[in-house]
NUGUTI-352352 format. One record per residue (C-alpha): residue in one letter; x, y, z. Coordinates in Angstrom, 2 decimals, decimal comma. Example, Ala and Ser with C-alpha at 12.3 -4.5 7.8 and 13.67 -1.06 7.14 Angstrom:
NUGUTI-352352
ATOM | residu | X | Y | Z
ATOM | A | 12,30 | -4,50 | 7,80
ATOM | S | 13,67 | -1,06 | 7,14
//
This chain:
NUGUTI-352352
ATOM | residu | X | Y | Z
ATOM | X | 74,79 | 7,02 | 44,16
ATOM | X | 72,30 | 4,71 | 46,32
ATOM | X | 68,73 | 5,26 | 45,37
ATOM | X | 66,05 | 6,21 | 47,54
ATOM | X | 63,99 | 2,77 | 47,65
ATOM | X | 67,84 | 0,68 | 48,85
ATOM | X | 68,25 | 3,37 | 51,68
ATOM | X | 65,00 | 2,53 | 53,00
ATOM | X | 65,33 | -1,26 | 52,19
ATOM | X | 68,70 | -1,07 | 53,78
ATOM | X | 67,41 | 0,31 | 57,09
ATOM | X | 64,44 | -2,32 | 57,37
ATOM | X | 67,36 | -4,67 | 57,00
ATOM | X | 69,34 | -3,43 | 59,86
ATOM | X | 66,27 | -3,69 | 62,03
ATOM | X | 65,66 | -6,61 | 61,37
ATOM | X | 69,03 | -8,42 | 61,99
ATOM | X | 68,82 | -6,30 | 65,03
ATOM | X | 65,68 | -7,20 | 67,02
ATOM | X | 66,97 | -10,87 | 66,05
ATOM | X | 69,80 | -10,01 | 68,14
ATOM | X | 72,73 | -9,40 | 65,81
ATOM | X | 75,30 | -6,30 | 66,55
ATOM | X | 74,19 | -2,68 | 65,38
ATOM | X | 78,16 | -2,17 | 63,32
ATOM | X | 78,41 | -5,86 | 62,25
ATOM | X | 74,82 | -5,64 | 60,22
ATOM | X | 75,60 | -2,24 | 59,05
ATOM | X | 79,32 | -3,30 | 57,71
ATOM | X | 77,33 | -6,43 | 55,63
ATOM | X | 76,22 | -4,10 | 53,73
ATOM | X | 78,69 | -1,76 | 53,43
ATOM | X | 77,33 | 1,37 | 55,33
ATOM | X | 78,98 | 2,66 | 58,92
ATOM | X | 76,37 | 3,19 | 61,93
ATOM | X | 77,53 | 7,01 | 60,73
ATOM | X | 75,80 | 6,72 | 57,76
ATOM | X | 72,99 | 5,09 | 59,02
ATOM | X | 71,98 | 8,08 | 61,87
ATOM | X | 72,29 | 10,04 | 59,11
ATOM | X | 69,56 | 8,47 | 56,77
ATOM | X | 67,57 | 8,43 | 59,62
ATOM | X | 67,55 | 11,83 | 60,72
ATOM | X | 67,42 | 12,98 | 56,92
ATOM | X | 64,11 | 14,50 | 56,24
ATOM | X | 64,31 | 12,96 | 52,61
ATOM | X | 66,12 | 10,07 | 51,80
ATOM | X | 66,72 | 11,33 | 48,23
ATOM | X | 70,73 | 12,07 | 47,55
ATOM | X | 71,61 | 15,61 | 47,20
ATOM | X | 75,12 | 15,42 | 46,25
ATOM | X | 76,40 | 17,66 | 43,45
ATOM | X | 76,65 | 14,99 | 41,41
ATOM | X | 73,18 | 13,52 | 41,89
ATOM | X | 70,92 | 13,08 | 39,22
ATOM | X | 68,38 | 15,37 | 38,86
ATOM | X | 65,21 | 16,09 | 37,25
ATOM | X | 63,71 | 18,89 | 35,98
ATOM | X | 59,92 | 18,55 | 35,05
ATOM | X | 59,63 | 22,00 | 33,56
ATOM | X | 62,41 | 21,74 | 31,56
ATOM | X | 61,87 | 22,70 | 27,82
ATOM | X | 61,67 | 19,58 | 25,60
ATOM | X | 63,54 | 18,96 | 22,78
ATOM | X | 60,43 | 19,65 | 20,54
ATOM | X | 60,82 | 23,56 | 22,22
ATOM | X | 64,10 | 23,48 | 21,77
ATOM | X | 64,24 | 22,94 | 18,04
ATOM | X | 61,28 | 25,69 | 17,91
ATOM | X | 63,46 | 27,80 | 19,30
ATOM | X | 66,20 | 27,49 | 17,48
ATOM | X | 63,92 | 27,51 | 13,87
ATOM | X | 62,55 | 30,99 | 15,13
ATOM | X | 66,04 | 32,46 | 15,43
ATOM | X | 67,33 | 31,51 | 12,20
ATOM | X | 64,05 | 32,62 | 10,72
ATOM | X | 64,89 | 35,68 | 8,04
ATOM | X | 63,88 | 38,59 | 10,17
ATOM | X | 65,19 | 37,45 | 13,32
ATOM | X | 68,99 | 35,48 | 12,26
ATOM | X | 70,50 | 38,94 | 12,64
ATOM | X | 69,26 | 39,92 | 15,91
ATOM | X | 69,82 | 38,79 | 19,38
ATOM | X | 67,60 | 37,32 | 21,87
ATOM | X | 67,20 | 40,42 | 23,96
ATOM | X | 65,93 | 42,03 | 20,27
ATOM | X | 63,82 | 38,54 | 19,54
ATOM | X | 61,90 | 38,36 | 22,92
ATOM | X | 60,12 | 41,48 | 22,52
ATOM | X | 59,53 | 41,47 | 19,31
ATOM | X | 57,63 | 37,94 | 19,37
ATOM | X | 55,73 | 39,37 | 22,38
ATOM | X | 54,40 | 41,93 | 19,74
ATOM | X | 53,30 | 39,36 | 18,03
ATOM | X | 51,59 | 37,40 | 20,78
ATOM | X | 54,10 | 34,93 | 20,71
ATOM | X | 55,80 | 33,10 | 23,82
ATOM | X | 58,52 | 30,52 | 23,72
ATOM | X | 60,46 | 30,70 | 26,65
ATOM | X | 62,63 | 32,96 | 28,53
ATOM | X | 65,39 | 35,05 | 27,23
ATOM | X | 67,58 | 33,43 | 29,12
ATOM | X | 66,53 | 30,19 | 27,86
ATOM | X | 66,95 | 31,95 | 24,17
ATOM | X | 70,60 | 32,42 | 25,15
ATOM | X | 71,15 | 29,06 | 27,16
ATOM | X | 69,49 | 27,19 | 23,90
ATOM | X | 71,37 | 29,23 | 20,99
ATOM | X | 74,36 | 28,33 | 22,91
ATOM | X | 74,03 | 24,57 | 22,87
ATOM | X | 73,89 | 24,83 | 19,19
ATOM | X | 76,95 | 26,89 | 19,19
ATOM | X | 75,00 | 29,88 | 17,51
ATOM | X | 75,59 | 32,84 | 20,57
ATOM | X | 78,77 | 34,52 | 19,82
ATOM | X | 80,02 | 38,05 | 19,93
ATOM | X | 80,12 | 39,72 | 16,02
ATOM | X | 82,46 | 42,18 | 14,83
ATOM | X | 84,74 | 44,36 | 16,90
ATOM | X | 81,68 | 44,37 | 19,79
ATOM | X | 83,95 | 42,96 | 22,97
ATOM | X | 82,43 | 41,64 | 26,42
ATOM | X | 80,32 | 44,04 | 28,37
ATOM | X | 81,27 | 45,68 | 31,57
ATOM | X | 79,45 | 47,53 | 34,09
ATOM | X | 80,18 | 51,24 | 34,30
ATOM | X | 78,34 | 53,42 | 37,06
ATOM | X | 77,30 | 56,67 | 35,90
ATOM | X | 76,78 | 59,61 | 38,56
ATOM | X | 73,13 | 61,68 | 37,96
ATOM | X | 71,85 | 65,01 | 38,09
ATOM | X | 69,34 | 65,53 | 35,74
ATOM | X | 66,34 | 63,70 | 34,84
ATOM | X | 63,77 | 63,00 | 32,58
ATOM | X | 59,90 | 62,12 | 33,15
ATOM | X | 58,59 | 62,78 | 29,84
ATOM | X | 59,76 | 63,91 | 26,34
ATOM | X | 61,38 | 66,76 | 25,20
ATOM | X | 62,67 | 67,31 | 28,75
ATOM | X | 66,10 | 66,38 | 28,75
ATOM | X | 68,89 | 66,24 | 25,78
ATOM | X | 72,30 | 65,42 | 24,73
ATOM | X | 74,21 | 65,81 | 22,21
ATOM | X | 77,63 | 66,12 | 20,55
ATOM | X | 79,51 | 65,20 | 17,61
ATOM | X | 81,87 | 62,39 | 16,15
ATOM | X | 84,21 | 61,64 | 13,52
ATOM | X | 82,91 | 59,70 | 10,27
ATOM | X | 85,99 | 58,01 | 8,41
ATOM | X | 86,51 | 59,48 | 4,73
ATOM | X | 88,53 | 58,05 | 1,51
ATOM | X | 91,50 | 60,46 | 2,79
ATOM | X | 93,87 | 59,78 | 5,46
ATOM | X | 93,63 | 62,17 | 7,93
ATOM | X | 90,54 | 63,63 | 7,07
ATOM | X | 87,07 | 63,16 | 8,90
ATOM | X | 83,31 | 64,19 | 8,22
ATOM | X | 81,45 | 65,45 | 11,52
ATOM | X | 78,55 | 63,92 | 12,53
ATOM | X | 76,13 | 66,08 | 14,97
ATOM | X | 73,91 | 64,05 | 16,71
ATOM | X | 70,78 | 65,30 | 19,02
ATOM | X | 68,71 | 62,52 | 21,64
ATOM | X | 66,03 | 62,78 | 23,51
ATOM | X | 67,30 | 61,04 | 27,06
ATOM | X | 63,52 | 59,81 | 27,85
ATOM | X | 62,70 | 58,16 | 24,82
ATOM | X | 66,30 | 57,87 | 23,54
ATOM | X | 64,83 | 59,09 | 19,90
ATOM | X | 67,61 | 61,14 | 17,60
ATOM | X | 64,99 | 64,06 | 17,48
ATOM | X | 68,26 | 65,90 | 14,94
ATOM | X | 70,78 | 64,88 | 13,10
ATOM | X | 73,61 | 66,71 | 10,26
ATOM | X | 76,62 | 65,51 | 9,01
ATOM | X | 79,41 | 68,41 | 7,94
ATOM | X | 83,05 | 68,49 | 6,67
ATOM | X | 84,05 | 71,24 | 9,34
ATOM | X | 83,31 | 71,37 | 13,32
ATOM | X | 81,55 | 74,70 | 14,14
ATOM | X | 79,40 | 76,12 | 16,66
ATOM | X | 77,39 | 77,74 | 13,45
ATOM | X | 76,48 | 74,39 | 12,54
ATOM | X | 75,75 | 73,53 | 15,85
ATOM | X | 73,63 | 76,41 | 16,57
ATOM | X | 71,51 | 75,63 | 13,09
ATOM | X | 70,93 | 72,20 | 14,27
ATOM | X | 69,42 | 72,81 | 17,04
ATOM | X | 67,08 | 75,75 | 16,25
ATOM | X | 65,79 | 73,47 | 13,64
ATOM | X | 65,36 | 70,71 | 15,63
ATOM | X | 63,84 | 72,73 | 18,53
ATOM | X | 61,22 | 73,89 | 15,95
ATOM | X | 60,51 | 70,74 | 14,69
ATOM | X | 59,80 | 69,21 | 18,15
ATOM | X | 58,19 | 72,66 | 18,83
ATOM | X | 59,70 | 73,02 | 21,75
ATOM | X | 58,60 | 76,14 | 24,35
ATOM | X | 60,38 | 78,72 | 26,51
ATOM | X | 61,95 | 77,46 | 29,33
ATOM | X | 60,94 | 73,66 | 28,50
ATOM | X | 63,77 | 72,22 | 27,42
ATOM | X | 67,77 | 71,49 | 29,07
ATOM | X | 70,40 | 70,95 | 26,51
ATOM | X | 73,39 | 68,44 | 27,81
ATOM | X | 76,83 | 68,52 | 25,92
ATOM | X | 80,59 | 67,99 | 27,33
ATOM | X | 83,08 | 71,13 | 26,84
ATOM | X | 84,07 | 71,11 | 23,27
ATOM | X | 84,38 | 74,40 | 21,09
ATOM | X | 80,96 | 73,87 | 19,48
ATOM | X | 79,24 | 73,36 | 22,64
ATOM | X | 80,88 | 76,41 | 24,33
ATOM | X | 80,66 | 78,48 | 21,08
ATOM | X | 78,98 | 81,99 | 21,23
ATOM | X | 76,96 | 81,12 | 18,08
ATOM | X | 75,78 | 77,99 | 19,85
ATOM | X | 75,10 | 80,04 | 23,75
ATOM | X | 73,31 | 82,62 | 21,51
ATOM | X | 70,93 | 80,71 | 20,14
ATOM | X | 70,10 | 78,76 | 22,75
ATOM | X | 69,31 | 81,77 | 24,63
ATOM | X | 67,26 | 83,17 | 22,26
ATOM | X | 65,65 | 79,75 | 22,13
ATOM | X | 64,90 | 79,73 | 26,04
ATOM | X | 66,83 | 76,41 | 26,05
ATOM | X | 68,84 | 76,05 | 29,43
ATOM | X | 72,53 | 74,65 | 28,92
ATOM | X | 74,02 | 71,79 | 30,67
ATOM | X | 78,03 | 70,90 | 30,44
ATOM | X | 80,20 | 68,09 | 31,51
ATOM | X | 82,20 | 68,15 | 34,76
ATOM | X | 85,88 | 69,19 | 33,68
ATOM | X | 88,19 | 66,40 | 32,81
ATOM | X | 85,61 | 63,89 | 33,48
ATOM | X | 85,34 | 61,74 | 30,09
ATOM | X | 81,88 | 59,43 | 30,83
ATOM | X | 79,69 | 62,66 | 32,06
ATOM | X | 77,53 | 62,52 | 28,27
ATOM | X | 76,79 | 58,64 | 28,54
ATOM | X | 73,78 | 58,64 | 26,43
ATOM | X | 75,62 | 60,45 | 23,30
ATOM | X | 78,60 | 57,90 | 23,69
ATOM | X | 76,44 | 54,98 | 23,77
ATOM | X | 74,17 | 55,98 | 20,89
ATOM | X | 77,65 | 56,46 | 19,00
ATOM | X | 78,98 | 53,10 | 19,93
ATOM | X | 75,57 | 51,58 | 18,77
ATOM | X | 76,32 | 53,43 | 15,71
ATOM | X | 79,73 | 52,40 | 14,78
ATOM | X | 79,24 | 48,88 | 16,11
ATOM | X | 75,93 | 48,26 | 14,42
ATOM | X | 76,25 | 45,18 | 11,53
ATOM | X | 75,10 | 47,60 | 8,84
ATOM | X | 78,33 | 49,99 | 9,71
ATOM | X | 80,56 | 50,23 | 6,13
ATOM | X | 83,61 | 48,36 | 6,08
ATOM | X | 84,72 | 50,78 | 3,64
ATOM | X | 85,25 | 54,73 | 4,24
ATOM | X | 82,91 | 57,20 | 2,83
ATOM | X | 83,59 | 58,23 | -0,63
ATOM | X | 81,21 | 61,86 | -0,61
ATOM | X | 79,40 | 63,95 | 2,20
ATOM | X | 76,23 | 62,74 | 0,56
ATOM | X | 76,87 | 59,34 | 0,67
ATOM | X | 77,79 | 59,77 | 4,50
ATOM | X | 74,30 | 62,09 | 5,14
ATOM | X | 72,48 | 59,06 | 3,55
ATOM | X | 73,90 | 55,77 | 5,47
ATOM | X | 73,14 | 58,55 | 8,77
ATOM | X | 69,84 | 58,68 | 7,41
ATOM | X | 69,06 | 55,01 | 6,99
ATOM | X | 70,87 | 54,30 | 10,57
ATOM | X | 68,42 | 56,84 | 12,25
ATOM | X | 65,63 | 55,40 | 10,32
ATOM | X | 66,41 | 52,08 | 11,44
ATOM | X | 67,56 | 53,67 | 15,33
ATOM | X | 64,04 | 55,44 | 15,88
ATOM | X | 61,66 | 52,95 | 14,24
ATOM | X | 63,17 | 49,71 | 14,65
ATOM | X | 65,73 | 48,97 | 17,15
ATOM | X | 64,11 | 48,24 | 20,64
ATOM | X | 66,34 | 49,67 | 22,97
ATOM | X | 66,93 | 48,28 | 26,06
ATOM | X | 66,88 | 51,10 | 28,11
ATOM | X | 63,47 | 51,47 | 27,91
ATOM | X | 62,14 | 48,01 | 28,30
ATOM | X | 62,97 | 46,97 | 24,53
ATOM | X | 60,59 | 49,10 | 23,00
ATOM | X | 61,73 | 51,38 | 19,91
ATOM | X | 62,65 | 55,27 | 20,55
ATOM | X | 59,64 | 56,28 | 18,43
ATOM | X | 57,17 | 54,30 | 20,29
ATOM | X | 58,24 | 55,48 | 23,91
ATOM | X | 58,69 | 59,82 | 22,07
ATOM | X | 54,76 | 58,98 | 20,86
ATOM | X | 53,85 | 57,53 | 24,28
ATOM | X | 53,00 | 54,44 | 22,88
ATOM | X | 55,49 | 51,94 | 25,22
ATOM | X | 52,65 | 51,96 | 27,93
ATOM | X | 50,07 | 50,09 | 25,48
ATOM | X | 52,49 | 47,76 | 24,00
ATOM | X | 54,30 | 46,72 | 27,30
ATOM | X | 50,99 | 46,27 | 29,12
ATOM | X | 50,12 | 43,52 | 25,69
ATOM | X | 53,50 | 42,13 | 26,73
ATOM | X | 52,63 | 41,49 | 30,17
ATOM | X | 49,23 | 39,85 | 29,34
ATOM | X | 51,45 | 37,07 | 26,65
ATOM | X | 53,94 | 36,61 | 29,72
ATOM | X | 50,60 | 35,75 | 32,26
ATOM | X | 48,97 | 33,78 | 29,87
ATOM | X | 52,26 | 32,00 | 29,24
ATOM | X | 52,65 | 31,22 | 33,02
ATOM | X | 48,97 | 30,12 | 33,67
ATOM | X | 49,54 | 27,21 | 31,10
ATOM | X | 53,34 | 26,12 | 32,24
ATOM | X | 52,48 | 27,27 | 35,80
ATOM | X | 56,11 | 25,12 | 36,85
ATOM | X | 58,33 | 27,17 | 34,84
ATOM | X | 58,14 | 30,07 | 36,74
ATOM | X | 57,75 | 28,31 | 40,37
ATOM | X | 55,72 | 31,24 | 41,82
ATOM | X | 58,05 | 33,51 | 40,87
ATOM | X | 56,82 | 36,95 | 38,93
ATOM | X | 56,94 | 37,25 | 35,62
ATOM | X | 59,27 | 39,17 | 33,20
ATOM | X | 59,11 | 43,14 | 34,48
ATOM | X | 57,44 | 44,94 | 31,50
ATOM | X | 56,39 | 47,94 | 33,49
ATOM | X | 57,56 | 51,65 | 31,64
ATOM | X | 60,39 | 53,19 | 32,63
ATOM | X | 59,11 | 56,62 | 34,22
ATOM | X | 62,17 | 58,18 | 34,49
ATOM | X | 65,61 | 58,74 | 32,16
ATOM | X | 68,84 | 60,41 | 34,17
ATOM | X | 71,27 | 62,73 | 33,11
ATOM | X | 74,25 | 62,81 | 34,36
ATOM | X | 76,60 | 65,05 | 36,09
ATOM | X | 76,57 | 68,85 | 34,89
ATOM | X | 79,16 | 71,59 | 35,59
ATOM | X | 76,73 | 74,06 | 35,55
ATOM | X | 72,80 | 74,16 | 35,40
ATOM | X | 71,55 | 77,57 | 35,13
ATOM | X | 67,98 | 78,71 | 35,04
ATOM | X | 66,30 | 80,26 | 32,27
ATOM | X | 66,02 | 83,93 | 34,55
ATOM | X | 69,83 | 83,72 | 35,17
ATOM | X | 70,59 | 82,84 | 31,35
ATOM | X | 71,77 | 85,91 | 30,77
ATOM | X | 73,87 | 86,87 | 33,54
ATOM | X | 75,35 | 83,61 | 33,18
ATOM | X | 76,29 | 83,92 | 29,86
ATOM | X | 77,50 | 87,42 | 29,93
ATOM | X | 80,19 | 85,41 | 33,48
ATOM | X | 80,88 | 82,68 | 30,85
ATOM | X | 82,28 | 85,36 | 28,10
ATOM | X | 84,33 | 86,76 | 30,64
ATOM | X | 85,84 | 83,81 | 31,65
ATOM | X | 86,60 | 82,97 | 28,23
ATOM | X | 87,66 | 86,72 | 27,89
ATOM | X | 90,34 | 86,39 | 31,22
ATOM | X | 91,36 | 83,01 | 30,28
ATOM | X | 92,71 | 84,09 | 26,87
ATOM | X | 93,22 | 87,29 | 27,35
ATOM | X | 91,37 | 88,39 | 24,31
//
């Protein structure tokens, strides 16, 4: 690499030898350039090299100093567990600003402390197709049921799960030994008086299963005033928000490497998970703020606070962000569904019901 300062030197040279008469190649060969190279310089609006390989400073770079701060606040006790996409917010809560959470990432992984743990593989983009949305709580669910691993072979508890799309909060929860629309249909009365939810407020999302479909379950949610929403047939991704909160839940570190010994030991590490979900975890669907908070309406106060650290942040390193905007903490307004076989209104309930138990009546030929 030539420096800046022997480029310029080197073409003063050239002139020189040249007004005194010596040959434009000849001069330019003494010092080991071709009259190519030379055009070049001289046309360049900077003389600077911009090879790949050029050195290169970086005057906002984070020091080493930052760098070891950095690296001290992630191995601190509440934070060695969690991620930077978890750490970032949660010092923003606190008033706190270190750098970027990309520069979290970039710094854990010079000190070889950013890796994948457990069974959790590489992520990978899957587009989801919407219908239904949500702008505020108690708008929009899901909901549907997995297996829970027990000390017998073979043998599985059920775990019924309710969310809130919006807010993402598990507004209900039971775990059971058997899979019935009965239990179904309990769960979500209860949880639809809990969350007092009104006549024609509320749309239920679930894929096809026997629980779903049961006539227990499309009972009560018309007496309820809750409109049904099912899966597409044959199309496995069409309850996203369910599947994901059931991945978070299986993947989570606090998941027992061990199979549960009772039903109450199984309704208790549910408990503490949904505990932890609602009033903890900031999810990052909803700009890293925790289910509770956003179900409350609280995620507009504590986002704005975020926004103020990140300004004040890039009014005193002004060169780190290079004009650029700062980190996007604005709310979410609105949570999608996706697609829905069928979305009846709460007028039609009936009718539609009555057409679904014939159906069911043809197709079996009860």
């Amino acid at each position: 690499m030539i420096l800046e300062s022997m480029k310029q030197m080197a073409i003063e040279l050239i002139d020189e030898a040249v007004s005194a008469g010596a040959r434009r190649h000849k001069a330019c060969a003494v010092l080991g350039i071709t009259c190519r190279t030379l055009r070049r310089w001289r046309c360049a609006e900077s003389l600077q090299d911009k090879r790949k390989d050029a050195p290169r400073t970086c005057p906002h770079a984070l020091s080493d100093e930052e760098k070891e701060t950095i690296v001290a606040t992630c191995n601190l006790p509440q934070y060695q567990s969690l991620p930077p996409s978890q750490i970032v917010p949660r010092l923003a809560d606190e008033g706190i600003w270190l750098a970027s959470e990309s520069s979290f990432y970039r710094v854990l992984a010079e000190h070889d402390q950013c890796h994948r743990r457990g069974r959790a593989k590489s992520p990978r983009k899957v587009s989801k197709p919407k219908a239904l949305s949500a702008v505020i709580a108690n708008q929009v669910w899901s909901w549907d049921i997995t297996y829970l691993p027990t000390a017998v072979r073979g043998q599985f508890y059920r775990l019924y799960m309710v969310l809130d799309i919006y807010s993402r909060k598990i507004v209900g929860w039971e775990v059971h030994g058997e899979e019935l629309a009965t239990h179904a249909a309990d769960l979500i009365d209860k949880t639809c008086r809990r969350e007092r939810i009104a006549r024609d407020q509320l749309v239920l999302h679930a894929d096809n299963g026997g629980p779903m479909k049961g006539a227990t379950m499309l009972a009560t949610l018309q007496k309820l005033g809750v409109v049904p929403s099912f899966s597409r047939p044959s199309v496995s991704d069409d309850n996203p928000y369910s599947e994901a909160l059931f991945r978070t839940l299986k993947y989570t570190p606090a998941w027992p490497k061990r199979p549960f010994q009772s039903l109450e030991e199984a309704r208790l590490w549910v408990q503490t998970f949904v505990t932890w979900y609602n009033t903890e975890h900031r999810h990052s669907g909803i700009r890293f703020v925790t289910p509770q908070q956003r179900h409350a309406g609280a995620d507009t106060a504590i986002l704005t606070a975020r926004a103020n650290v990140y300004e004040e942040a890039k009014a005193q390193h002004p060169n780190r962000w290079r004009g650029r905007a700062v980190r996007d903490w604005t709310p979410i307004e609105r949570s999608g569904s996706t697609q829905i076989e069928s979305h009846p209104t709460s007028q039609n309930l009936s009718a539609w019901l009555h057409d679904l138990a014939d159906n069911f009546v043809d197709k079996y030929r009860l």
